[in-house]
C-alpha positions as CSV (number, residue, x, y, z in Angstrom):
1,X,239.3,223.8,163.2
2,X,239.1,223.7,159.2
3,X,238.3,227.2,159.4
4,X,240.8,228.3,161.8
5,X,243.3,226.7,159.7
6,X,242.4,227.8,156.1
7,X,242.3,231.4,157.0
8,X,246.3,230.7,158.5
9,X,245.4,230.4,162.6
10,X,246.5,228.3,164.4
11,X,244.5,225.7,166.7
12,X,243.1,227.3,169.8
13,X,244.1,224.9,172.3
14,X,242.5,226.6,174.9
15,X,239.4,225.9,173.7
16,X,239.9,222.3,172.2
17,X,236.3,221.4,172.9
18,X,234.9,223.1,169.9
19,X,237.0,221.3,167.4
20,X,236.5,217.5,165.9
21,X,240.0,215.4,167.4
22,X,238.6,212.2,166.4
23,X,239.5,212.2,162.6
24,X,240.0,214.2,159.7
25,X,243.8,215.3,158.3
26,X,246.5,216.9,160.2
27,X,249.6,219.0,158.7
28,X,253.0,218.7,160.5
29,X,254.6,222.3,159.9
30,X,258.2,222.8,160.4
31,X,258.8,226.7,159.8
32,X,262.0,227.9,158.4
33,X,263.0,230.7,160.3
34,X,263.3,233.3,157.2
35,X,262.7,231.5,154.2
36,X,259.0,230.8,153.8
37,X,259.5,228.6,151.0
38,X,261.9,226.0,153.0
39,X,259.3,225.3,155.3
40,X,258.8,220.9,155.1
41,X,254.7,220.4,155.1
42,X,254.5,216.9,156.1
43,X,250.5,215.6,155.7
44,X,248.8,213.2,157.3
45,X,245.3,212.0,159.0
46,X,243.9,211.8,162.8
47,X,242.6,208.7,163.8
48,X,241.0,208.3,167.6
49,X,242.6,211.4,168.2
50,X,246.5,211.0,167.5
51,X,248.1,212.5,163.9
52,X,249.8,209.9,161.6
53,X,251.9,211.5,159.3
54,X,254.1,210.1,156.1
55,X,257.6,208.8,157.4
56,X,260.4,211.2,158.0
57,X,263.1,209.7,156.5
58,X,266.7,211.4,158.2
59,X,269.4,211.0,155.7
60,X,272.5,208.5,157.1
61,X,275.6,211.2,156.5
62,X,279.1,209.1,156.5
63,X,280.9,210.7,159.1
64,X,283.6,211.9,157.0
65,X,280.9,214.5,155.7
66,X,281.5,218.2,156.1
67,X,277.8,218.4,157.3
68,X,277.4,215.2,159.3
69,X,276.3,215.7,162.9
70,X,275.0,212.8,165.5
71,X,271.6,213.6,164.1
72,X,272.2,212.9,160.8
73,X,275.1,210.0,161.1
74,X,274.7,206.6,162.2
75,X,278.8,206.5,162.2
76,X,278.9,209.8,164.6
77,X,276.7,209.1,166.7
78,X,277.5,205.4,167.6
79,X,281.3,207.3,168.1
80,X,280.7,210.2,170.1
81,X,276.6,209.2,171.9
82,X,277.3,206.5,174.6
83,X,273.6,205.7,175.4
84,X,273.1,205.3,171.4
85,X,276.0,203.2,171.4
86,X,274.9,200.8,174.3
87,X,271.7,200.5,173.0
88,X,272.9,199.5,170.0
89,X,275.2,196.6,171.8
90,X,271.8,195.8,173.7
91,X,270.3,195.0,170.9
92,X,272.9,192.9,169.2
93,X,273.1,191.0,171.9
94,X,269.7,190.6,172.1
95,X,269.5,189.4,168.9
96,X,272.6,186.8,169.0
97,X,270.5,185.6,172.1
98,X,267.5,185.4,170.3
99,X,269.0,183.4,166.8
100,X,270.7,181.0,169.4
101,X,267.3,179.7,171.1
102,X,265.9,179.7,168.1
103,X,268.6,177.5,167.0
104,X,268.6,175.1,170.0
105,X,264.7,174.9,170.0
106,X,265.0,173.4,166.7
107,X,268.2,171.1,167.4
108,X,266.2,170.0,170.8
109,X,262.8,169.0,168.2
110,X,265.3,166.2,166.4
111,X,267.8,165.1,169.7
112,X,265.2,162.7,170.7
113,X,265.7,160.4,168.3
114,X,269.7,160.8,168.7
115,X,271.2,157.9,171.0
116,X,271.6,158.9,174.9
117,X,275.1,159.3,174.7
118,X,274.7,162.4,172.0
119,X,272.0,163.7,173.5
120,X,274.5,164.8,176.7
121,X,276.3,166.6,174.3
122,X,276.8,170.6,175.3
123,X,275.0,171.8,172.0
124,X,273.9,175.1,173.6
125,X,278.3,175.4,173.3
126,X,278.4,174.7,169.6
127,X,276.0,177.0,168.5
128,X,277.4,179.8,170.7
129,X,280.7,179.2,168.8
130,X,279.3,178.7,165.3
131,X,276.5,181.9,165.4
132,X,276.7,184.1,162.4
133,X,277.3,187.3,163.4
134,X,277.0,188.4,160.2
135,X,273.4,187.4,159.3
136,X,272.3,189.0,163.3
137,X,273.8,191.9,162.2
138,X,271.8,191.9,158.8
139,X,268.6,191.3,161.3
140,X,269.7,194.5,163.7
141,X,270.4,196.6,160.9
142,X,266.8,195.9,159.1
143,X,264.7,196.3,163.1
144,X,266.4,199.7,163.0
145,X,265.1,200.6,159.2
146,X,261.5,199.4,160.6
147,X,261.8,202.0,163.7
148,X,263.5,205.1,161.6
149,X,260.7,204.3,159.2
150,X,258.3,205.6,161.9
151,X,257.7,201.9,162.2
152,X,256.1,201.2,158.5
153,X,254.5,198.1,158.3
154,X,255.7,194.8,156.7
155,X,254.2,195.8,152.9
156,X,255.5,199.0,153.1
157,X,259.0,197.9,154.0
158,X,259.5,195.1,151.2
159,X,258.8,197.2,148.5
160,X,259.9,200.9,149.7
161,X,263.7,200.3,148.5
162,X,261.9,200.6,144.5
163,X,260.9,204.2,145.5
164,X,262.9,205.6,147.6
165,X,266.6,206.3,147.3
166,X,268.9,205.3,149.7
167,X,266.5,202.8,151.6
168,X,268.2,199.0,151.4
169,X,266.5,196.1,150.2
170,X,264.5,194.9,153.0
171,X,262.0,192.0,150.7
172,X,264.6,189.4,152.6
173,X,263.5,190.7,155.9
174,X,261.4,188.0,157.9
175,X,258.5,190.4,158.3
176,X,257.2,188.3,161.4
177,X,260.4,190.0,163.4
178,X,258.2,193.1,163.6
179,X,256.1,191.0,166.1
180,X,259.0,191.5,168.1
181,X,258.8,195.4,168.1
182,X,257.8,196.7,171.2
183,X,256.4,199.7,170.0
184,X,254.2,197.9,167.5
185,X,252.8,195.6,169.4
């Protein structure tokens, strides 16, 4: 495959069998389609057969920008792509669910030792009412950096805002929320 590749082929897929999958480094090529020199070489290795490459980080356009499209705008797409949009409210909602468990699992730890009469109390209400939307949001906005991120892992993510512009600070994020990831788990 090395050989193949050095000398400017491309991988004969037909004949796969011939050629180590395993390990060893891959190249992602996107090809401009007449400048040579625009093509983005992205590197990265093969391990048990599938290619990791660096993250791909897509830059968040405001929508305002002459250039912005859905692809490339957060504020765009949640306007003009309903599924992204739903999605998006799946996930906040998900979340607000998730902070208000969490929040009546630890009022329910101390309610035992409360007299009977405030125990009764609809508690599940009061936190409904006095949820910080606010802070979930903080939450959903940093689960989406750790997906465009290609899904970076908890290291990566507290300290990637000192090297890359544009990336927020995520060292606040409570890394054990990427437990919650679907794809990571």
């Amino acid at each position: 495959m090395i050989r193949d590749l050095s000398t400017g082929k491309t991988i004969d897929t037909d004949n796969a069998a011939e050629y180590q999958l395993d390990f060893g480094n891959c190249k992602l090529i996107c090809f401009h389609r007449s400048t040579k020199s625009r093509n983005v070489e992205v590197p990265g290795v093969i391990r048990s057969g599938l290619c990791y490459t660096l993250p791909l980080i897509v830059p968040d356009l405001e929508a305002s920008h002459p250039k912005a499209t859905i692809f490339n705008s957060s504020e765009k797409r949640l306007k003009f792509d309903k599924k992204f949009r739903n999605e998006c409210q799946v996930m906040q909602y998900k979340l607000i669910y998730e902070h208000q468990q969490k929040e009546y699992s630890k009022l329910m730890a101390v309610i035992d030792d409360l007299p009977e009469e405030a125990q009764k109390l609809p508690y599940h209400l009061y936190i409904a009412q006095a949820t910080p939307i606010h802070a979930i949001k903080q939450e959903a906005i940093e689960h989406l950096w750790h997906q465009r991120l290609i899904h970076c892992g908890a290291a990566s993510l507290k300290d990637l805002h000192k090297r890359v512009d544009g990336i927020p600070n995520l060292s606040k994020f409570e890394l054990n929320d990427l437990e919650k990831c679907a794809t990571c788990l």
